[in-house]
N, CA and C atoms of all chains as a GROMACS GRO file, in nm:
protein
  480
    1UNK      N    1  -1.831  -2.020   2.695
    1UNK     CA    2  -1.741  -1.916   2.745
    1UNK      C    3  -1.805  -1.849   2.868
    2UNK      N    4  -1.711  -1.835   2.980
    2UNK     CA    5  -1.758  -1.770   3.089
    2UNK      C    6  -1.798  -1.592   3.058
    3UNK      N    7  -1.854  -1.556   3.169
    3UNK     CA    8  -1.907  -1.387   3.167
    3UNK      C    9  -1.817  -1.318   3.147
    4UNK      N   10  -1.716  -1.337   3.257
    4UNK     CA   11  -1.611  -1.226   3.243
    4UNK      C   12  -1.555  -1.189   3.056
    5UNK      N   13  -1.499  -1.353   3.015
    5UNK     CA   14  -1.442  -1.380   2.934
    5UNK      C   15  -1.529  -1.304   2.810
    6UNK      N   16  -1.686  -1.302   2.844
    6UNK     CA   17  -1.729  -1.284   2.723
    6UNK      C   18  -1.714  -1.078   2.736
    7UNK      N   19  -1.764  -1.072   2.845
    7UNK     CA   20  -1.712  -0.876   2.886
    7UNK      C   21  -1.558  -0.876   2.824
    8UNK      N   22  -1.467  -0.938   2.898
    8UNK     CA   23  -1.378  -0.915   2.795
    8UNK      C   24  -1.363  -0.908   2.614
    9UNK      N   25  -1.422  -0.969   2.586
    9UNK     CA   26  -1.372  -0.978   2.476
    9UNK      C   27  -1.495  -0.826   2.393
   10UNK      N   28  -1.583  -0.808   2.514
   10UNK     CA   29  -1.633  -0.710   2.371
   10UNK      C   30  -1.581  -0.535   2.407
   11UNK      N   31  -1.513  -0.584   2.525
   11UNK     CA   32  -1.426  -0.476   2.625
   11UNK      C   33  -1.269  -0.473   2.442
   12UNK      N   34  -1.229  -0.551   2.425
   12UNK     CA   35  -1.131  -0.605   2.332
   12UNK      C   36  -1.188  -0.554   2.179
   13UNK      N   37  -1.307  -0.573   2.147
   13UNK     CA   38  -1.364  -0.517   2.032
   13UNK      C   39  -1.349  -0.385   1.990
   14UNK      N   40  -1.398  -0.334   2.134
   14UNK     CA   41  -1.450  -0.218   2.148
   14UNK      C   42  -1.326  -0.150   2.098
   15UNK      N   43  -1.233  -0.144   2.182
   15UNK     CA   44  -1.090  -0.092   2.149
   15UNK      C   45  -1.011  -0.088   2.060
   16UNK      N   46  -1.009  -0.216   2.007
   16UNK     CA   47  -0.974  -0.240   1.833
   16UNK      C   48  -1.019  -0.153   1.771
   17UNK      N   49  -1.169  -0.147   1.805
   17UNK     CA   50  -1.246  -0.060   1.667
   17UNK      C   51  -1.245   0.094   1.654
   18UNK      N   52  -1.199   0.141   1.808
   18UNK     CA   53  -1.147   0.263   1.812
   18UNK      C   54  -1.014   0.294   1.778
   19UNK      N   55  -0.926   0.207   1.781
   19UNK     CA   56  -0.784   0.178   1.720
   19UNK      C   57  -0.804   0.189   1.575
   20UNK      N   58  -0.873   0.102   1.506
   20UNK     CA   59  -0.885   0.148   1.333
   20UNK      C   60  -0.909   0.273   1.322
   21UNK      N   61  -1.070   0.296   1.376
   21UNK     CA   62  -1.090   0.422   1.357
   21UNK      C   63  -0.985   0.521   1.388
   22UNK      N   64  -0.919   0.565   1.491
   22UNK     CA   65  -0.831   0.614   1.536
   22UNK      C   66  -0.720   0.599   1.408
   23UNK      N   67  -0.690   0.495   1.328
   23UNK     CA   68  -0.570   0.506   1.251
   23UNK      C   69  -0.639   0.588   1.122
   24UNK      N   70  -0.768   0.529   1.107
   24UNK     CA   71  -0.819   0.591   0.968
   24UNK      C   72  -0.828   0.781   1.007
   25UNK      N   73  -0.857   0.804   1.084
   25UNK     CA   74  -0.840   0.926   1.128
   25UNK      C   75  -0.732   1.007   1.078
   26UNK      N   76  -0.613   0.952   1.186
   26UNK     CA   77  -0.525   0.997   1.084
   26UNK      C   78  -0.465   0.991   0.988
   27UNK      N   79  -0.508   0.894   0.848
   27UNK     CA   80  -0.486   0.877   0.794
   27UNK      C   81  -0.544   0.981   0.701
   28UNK      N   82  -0.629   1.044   0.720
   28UNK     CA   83  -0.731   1.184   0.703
   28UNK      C   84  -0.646   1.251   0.756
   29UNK      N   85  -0.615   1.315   0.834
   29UNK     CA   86  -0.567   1.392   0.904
   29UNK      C   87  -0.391   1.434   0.794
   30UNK      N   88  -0.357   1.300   0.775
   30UNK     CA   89  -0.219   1.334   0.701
   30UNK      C   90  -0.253   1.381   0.522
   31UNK      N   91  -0.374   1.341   0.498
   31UNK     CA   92  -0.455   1.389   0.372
   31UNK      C   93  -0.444   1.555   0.349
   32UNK      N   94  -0.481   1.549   0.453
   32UNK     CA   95  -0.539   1.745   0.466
   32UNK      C   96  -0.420   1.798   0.450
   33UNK      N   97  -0.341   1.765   0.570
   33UNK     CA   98  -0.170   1.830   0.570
   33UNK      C   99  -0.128   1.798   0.398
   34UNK      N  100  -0.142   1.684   0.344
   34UNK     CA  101  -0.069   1.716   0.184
   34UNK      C  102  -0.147   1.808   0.163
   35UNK      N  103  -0.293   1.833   0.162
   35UNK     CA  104  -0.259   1.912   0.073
   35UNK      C  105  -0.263   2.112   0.131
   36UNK      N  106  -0.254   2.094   0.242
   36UNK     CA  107  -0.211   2.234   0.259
   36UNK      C  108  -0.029   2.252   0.233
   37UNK      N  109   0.004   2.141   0.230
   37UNK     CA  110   0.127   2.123   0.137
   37UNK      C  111   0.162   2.158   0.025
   38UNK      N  112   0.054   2.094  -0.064
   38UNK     CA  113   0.064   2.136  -0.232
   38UNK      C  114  -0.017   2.299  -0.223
   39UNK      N  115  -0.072   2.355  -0.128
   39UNK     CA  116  -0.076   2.463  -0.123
   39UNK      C  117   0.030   2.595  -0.117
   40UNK      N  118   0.114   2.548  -0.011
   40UNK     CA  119   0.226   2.618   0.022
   40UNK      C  120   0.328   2.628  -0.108
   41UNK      N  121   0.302   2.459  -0.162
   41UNK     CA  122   0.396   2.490  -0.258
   41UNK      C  123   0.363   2.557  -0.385
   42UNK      N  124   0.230   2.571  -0.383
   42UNK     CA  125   0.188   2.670  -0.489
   42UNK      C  126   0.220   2.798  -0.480
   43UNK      N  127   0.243   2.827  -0.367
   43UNK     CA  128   0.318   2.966  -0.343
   43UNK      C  129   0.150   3.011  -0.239
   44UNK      N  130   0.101   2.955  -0.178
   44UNK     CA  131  -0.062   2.986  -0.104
   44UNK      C  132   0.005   3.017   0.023
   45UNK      N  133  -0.081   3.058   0.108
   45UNK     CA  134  -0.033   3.103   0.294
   45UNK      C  135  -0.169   3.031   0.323
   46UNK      N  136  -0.081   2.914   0.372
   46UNK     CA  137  -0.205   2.766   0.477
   46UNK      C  138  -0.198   2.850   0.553
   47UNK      N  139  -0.179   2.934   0.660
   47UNK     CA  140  -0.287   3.007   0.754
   47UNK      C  141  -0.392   3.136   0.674
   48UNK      N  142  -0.364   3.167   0.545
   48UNK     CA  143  -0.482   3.256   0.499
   48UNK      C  144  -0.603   3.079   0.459
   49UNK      N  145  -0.527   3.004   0.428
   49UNK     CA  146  -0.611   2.860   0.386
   49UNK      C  147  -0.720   2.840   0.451
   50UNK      N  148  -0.597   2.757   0.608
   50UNK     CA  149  -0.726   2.752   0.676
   50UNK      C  150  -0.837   2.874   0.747
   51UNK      N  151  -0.783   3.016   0.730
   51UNK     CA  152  -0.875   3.118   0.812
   51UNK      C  153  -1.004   3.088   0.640
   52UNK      N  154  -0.983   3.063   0.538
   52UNK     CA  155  -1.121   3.054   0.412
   52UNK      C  156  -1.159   2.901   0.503
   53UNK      N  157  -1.132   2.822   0.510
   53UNK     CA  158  -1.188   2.679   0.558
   53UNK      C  159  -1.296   2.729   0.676
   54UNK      N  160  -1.227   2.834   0.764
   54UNK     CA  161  -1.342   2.852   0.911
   54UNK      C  162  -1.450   2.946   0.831
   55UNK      N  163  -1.410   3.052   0.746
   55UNK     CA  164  -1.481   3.161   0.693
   55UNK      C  165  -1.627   3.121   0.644
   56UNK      N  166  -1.581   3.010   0.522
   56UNK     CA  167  -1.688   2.977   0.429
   56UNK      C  168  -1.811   2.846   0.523
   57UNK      N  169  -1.743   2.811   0.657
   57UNK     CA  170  -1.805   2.753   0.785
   57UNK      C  171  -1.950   2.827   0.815
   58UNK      N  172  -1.926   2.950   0.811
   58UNK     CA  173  -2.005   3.054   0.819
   58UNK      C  174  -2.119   3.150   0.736
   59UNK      N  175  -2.229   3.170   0.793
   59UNK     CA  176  -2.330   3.214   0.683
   59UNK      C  177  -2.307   3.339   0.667
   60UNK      N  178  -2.311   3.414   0.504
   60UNK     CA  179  -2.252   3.545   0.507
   60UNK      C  180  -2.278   3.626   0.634
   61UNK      N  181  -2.411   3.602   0.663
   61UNK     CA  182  -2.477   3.762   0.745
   61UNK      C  183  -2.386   3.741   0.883
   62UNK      N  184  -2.372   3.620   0.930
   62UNK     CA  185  -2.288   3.615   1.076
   62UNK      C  186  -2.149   3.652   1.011
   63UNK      N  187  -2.068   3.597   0.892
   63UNK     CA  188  -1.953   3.660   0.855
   63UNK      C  189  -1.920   3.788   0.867
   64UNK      N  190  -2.006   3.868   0.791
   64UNK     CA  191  -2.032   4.027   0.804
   64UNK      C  192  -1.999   4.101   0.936
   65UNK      N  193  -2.077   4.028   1.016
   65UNK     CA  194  -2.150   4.069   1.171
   65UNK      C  195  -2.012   4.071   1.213
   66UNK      N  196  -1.939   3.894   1.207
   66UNK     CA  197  -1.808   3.938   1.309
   66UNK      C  198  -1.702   3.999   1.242
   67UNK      N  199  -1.692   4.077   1.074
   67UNK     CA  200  -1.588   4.155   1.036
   67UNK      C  201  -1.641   4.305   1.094
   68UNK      N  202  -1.736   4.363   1.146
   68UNK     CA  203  -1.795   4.496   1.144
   68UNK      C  204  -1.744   4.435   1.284
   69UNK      N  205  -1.771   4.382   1.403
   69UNK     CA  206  -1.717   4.372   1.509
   69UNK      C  207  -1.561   4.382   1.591
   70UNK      N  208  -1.481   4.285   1.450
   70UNK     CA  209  -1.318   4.240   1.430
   70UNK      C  210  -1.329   4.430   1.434
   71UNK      N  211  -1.367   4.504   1.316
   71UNK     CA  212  -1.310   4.650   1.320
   71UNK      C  213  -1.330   4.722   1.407
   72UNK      N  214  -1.466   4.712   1.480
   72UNK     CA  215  -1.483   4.789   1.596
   72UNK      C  216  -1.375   4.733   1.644
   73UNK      N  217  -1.355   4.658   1.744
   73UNK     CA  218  -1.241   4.634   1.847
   73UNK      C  219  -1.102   4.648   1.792
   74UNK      N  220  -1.067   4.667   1.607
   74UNK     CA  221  -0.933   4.752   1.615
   74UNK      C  222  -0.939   4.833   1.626
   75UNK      N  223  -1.040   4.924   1.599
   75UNK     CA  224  -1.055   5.079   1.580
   75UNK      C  225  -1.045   5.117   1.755
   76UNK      N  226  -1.090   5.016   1.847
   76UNK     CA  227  -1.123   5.082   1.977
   76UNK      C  228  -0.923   5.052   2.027
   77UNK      N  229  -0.900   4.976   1.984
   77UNK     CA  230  -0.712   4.927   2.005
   77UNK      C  231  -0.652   5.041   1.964
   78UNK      N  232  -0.690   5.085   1.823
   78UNK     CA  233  -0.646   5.190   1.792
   78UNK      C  234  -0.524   5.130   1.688
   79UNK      N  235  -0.566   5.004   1.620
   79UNK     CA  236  -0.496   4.917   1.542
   79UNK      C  237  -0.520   4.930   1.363
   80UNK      N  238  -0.562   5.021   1.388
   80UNK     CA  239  -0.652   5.036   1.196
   80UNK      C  240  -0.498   5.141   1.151
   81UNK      N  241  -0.852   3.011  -2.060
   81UNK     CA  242  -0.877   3.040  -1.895
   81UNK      C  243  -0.762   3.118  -1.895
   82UNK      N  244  -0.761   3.285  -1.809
   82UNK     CA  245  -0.689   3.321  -1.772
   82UNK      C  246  -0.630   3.299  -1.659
   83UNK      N  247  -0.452   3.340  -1.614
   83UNK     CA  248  -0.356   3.280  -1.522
   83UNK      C  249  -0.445   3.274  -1.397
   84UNK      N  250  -0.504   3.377  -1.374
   84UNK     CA  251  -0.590   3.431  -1.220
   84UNK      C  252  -0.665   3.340  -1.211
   85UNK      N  253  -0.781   3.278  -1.283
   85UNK     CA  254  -0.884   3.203  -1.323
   85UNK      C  255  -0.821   3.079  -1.295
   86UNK      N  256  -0.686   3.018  -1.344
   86UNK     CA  257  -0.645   2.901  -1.365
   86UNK      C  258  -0.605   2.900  -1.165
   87UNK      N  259  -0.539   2.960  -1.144
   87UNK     CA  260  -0.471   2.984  -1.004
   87UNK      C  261  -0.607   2.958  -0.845
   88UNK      N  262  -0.685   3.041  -0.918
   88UNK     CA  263  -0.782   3.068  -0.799
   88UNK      C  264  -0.942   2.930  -0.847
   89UNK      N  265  -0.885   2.866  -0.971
   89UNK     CA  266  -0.986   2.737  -0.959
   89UNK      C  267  -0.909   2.671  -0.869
   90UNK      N  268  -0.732   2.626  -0.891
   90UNK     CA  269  -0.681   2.528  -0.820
   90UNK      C  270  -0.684   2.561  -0.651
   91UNK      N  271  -0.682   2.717  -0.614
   91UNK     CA  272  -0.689   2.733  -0.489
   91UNK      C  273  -0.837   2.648  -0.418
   92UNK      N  274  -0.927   2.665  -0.529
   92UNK     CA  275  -1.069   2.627  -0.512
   92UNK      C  276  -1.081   2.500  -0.468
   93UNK      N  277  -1.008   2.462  -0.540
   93UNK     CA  278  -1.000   2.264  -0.565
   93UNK      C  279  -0.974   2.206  -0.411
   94UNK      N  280  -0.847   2.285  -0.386
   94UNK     CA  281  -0.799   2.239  -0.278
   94UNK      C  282  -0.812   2.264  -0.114
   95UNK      N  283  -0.928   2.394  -0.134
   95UNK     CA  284  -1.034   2.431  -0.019
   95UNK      C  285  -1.133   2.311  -0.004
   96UNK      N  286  -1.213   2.311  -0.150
   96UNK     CA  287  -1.255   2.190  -0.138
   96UNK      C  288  -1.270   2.048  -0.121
   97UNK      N  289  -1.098   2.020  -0.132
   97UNK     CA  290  -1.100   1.893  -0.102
   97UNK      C  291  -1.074   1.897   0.040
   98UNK      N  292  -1.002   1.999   0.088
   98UNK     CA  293  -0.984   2.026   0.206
   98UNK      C  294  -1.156   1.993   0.318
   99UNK      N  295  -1.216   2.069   0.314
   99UNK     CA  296  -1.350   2.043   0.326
   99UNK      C  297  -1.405   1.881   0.332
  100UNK      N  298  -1.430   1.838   0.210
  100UNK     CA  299  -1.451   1.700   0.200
  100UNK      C  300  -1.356   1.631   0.327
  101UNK      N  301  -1.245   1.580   0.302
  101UNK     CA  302  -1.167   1.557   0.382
  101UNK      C  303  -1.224   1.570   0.556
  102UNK      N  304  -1.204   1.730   0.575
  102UNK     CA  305  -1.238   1.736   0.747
  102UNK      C  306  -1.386   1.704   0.769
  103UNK      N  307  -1.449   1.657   0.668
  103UNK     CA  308  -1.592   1.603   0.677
  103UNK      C  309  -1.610   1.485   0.750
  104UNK      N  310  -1.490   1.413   0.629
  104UNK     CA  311  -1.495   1.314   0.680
  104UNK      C  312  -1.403   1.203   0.788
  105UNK      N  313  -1.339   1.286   0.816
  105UNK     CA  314  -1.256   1.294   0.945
  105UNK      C  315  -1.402   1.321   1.080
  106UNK      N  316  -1.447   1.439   1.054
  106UNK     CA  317  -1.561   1.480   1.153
  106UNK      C  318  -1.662   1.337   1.170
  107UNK      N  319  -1.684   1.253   1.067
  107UNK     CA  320  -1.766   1.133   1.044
  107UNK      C  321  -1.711   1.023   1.145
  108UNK      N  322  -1.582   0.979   1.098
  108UNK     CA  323  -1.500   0.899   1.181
  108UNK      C  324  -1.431   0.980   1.377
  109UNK      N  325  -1.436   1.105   1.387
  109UNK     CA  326  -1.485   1.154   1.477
  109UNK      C  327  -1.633   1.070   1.573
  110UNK      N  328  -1.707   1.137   1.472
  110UNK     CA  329  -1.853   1.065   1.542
  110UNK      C  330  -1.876   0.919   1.575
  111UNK      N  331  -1.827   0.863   1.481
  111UNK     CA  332  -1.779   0.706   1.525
  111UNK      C  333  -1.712   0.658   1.624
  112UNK      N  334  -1.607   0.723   1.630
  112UNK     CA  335  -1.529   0.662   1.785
  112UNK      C  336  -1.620   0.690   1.924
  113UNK      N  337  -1.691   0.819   1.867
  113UNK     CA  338  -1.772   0.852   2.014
  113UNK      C  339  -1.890   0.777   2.037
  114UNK      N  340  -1.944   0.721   1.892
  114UNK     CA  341  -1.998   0.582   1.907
  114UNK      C  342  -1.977   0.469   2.030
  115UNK      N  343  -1.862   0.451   1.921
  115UNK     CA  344  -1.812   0.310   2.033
  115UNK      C  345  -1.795   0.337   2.146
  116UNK      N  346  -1.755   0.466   2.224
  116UNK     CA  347  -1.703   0.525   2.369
  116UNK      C  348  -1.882   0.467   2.436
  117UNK      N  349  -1.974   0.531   2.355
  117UNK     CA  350  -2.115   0.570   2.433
  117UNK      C  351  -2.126   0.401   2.448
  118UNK      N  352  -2.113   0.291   2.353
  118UNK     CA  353  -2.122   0.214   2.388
  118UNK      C  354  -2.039   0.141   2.480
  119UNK      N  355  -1.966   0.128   2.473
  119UNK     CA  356  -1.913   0.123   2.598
  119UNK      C  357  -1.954   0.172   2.749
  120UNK      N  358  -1.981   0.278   2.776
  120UNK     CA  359  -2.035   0.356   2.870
  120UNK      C  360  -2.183   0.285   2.936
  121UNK      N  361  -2.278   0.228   2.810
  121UNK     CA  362  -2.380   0.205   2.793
  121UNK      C  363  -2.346  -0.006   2.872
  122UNK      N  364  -2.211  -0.002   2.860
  122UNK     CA  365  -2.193  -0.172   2.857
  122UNK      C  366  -2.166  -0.158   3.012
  123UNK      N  367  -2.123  -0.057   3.073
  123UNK     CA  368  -2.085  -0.030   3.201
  123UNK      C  369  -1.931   0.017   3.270
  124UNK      N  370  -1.902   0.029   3.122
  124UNK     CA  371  -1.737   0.068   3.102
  124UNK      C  372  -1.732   0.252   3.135
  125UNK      N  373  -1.615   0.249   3.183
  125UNK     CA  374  -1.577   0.394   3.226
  125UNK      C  375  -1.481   0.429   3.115
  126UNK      N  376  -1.536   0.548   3.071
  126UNK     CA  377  -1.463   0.571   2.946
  126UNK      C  378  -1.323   0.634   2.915
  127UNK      N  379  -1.301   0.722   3.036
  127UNK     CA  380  -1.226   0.764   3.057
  127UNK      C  381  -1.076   0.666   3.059
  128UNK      N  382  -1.124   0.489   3.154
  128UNK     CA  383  -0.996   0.419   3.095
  128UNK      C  384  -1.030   0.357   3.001
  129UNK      N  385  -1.092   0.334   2.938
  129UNK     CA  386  -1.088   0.315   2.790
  129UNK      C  387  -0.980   0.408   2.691
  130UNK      N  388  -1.021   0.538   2.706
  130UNK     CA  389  -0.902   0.613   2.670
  130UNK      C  390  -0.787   0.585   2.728
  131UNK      N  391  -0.752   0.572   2.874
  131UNK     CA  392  -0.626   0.529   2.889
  131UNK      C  393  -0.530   0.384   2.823
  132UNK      N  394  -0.664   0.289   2.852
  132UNK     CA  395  -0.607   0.182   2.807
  132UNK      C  396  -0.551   0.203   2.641
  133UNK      N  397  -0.640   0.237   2.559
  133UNK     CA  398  -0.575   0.302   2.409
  133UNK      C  399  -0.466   0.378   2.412
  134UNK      N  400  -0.413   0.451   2.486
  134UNK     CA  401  -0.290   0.547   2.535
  134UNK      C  402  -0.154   0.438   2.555
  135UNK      N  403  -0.202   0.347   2.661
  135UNK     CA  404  -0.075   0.232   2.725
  135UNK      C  405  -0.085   0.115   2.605
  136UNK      N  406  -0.196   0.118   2.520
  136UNK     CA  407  -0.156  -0.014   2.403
  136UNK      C  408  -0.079   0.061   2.287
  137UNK      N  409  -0.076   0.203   2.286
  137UNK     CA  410   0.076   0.264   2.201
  137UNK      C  411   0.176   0.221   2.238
  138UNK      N  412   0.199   0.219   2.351
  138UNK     CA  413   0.357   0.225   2.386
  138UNK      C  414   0.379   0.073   2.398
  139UNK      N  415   0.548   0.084   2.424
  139UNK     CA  416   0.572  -0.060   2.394
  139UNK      C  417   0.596  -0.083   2.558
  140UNK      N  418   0.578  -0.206   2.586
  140UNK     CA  419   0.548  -0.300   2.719
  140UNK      C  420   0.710  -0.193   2.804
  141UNK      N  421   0.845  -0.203   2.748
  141UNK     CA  422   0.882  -0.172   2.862
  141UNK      C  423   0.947  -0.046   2.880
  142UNK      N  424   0.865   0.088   2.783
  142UNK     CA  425   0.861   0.236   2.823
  142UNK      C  426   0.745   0.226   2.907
  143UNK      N  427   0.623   0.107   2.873
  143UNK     CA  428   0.491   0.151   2.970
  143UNK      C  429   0.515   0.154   3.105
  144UNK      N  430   0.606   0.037   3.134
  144UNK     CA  431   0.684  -0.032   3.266
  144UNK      C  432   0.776   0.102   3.327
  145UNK      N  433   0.836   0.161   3.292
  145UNK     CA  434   0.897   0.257   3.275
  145UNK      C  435   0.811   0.400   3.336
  146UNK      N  436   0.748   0.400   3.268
  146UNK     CA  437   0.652   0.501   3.287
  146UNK      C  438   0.561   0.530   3.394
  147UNK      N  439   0.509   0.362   3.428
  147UNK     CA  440   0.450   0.328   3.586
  147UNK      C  441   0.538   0.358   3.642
  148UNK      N  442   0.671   0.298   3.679
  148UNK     CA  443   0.775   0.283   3.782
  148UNK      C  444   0.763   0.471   3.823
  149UNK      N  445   0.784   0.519   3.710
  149UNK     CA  446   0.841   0.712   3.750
  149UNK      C  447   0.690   0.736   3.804
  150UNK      N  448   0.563   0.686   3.703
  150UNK     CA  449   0.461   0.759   3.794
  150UNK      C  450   0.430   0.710   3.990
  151UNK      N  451   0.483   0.566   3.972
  151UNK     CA  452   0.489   0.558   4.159
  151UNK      C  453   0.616   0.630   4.219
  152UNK      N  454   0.707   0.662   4.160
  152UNK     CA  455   0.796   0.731   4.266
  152UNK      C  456   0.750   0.845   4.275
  153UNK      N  457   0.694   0.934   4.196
  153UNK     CA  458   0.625   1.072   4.206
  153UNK      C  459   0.486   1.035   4.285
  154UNK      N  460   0.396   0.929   4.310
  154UNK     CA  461   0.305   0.945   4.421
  154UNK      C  462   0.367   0.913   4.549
  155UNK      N  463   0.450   0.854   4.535
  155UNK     CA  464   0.540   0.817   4.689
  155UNK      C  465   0.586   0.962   4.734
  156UNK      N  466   0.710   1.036   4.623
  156UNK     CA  467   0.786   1.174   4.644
  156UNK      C  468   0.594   1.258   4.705
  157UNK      N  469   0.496   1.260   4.632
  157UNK     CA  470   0.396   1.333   4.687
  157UNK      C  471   0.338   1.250   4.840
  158UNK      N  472   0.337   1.167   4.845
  158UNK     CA  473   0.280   1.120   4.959
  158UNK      C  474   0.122   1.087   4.917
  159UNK      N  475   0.155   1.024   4.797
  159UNK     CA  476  -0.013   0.997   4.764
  159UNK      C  477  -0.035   0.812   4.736
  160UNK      N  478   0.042   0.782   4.768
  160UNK     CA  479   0.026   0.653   4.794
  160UNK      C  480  -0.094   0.564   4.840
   0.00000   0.00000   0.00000
């Protein structure tokens, strides 16, 4: 097999394999959505969901830090 | 198990699978950027790599379609 032919073909691999990946992705991706689904239908609020998904992301003491911050800047809004 | 107890394990469950899940989405994430670096590394520009994955969605003659409008809009610009 010539050069090009062989660049091609791993040019061809390459892409495939980001194509699976890419499908398995979302195939994850449509996972999550059920189940913030079976959430909703539990009677849950998927945006209180995902704000615990970013929350528990977080180590208490920085959690803390940016709720004492979140209040300063309502208190300075004048939003409390 | 009381109702609260029963309610806020299943909320639990489903944070957590939630979690698991964008884990491993984040995994297959890291993978595609795999294959990109290799690529990059093969002498490929990655950027059409992404394109080319973009134009192997569509079908041959919306892609056709799609060229044709993007040359009349560099012609209408004068970017020919």
């Amino acid at each position: 097999m010539s050069g090009p032919n062989v660049a091609a073909d791993h040019l061809r691999l390459m892409i495939e394999r980001i194509e699976r990946l890419e499908e398995e992705k979302k195939g994850i991706g449509d996972d999550i959505r059920d189940v913030y689904l079976e959430g909703k239908a539990s009677g849950y609020d998927t945006k209180i969901m995902r704000q615990i998904i970013q929350l528990r992301k977080m180590q208490p003491h920085d959690r803390q830090e940016m709720e004492a911050i979140l209040q300063t800047y309502l208190s300075a809004l004048g939003m409390e």
